[in-house]
C-alpha positions in Angstrom: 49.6 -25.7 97.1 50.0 -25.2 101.0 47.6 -27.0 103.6 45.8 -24.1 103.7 44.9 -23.8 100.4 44.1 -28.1 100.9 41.9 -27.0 103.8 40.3 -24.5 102.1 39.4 -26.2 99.2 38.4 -29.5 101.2 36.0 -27.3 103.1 34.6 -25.8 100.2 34.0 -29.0 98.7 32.3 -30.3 101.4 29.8 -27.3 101.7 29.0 -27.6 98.2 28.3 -31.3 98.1 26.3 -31.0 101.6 24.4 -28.1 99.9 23.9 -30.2 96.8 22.5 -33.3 98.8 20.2 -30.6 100.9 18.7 -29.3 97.4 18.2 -33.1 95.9 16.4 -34.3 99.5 14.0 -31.0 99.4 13.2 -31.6 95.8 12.1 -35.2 96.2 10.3 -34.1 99.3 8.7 -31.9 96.8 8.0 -34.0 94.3 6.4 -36.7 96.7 3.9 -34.0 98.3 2.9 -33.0 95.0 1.8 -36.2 94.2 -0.4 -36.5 96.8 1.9 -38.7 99.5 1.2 -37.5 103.2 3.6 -36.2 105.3 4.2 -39.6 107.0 4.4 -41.7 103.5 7.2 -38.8 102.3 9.1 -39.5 105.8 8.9 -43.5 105.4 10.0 -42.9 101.6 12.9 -41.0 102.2 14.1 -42.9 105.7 13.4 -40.4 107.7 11.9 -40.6 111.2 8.0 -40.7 111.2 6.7 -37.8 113.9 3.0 -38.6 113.5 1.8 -40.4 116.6 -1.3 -41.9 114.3 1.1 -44.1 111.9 4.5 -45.9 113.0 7.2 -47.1 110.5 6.1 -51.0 111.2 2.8 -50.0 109.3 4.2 -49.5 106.8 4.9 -53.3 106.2 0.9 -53.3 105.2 1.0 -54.3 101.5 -1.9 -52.3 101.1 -0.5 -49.1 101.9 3.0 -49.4 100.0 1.1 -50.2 97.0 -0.6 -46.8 97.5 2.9 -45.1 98.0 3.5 -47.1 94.6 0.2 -46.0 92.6 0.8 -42.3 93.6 4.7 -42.5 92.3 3.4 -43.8 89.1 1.7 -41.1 87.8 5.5 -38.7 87.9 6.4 -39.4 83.9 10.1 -40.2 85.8 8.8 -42.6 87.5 11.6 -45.1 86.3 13.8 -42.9 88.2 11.3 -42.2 91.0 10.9 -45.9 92.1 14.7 -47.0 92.4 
């Protein structure tokens, strides 16, 4: 095998596992609309930036509302796997 066919095959690897990682983040943010999360709870869940200008990433330290995150994740029959 010559670099190139190391290159090749490094690069192809990498597009694959960034394309895998792209499918597994869509289909949580998915899963999380569908069970009823806002747009702002599936950003906070998932570590991602929080655009709304109504609700800012320190609110969510308010017990009251992660244990809403929490009751909405437990109706998913994974929600073992859901809740790591």
């Amino acid at each position: 095998m010559n670099i190139i066919e190391i290159r090749d095959n490094v690069f192809l690897l990498n597009t694959l596992h960034t394309s895998y990682l792209y499918f597994l983040r869509r289909n949580l943010a998915t899963k999380l609309y569908i069970h009823d999360l806002t747009i702002d709870e599936c950003q906070y869940y998932m570590g991602h930036e929080i655009d709304s200008r109504r609700v800012l990433r320190s609110d969510f330290s308010d017990e009251d509302m992660l244990y809403s995150i929490y009751k909405k994740l437990l109706n998913d029959p994974l929600s073992d796997i859901c809740l790591l």
